[in-house]
N, C-alpha and C positions, 0 to 999 in steps of 0.2 A: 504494500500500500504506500502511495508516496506522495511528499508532505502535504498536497492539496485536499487528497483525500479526508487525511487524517484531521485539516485543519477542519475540512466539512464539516467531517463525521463530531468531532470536537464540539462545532457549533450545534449541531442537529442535537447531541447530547446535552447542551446547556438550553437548546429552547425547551426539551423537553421537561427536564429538570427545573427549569424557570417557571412552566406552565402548572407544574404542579403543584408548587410554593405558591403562585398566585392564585391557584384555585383553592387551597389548603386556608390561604390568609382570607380570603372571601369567606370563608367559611368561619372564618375566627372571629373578623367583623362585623358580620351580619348576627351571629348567634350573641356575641358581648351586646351588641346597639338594639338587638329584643329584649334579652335580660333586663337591661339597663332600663330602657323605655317601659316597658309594661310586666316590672316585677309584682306590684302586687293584681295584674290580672290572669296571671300564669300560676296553676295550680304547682303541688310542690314537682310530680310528678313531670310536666312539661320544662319544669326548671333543672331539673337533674337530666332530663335526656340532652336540652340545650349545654348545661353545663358538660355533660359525656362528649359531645360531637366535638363542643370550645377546645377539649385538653386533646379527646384524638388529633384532632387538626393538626392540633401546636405541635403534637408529638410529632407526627408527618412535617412539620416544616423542620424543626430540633433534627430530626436524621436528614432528611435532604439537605441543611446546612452543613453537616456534619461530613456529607458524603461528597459534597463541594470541597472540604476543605481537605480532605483527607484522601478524596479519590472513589471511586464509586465502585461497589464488590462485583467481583466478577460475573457475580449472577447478574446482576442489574446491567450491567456492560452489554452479557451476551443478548439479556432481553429486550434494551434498545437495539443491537446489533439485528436481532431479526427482527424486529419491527420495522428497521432503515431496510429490509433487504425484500422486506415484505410492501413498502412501498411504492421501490423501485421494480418489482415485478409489476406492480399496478399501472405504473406509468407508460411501462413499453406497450 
């Protein structure tokens, strides 16, 4: 593979990774800014499922920061790898 590819593939790896921190964070902000706004019309029940999604979220962003900084496991590699190879089949 040579360096262009790799710069690609590099990039296709960070939008994917970006896309999923920004859908993770949409989902951090939107469940905090209901809490927030209509805590006492949310029984406890709808308040602890929101609050469950809040920390899942966060946690999905905590590993994909983590996996930015540190490099991303080999599994997660090959799984973008065949999803890039799966859309270039698409396109031909």
């Amino acid at each position: 593979m040579g360096p262009q590819a790799l710069s690609q593939n590099s990039s296709e790896t960070s939008s994917v990774v970006a896309h999923g921190l920004l859908t993770s964070m949409a989902v951090v902000s939107a469940g905090t800014m209901t809490v927030w706004e209509h805590w006492a019309d949310l029984s406890p029940e709808k308040r602890d499922h929101l609050f469950e999604r809040i920390l899942a979220h966060t946690a999905l962003v905590v590993e994909g920061l983590r996996d930015l900084t540190q490099g991303l496991p080999e599994a997660a590699v090959a799984e973008l790898e065949a999803q890039q190879r799966h859309r270039h089949r698409l396109q031909q």
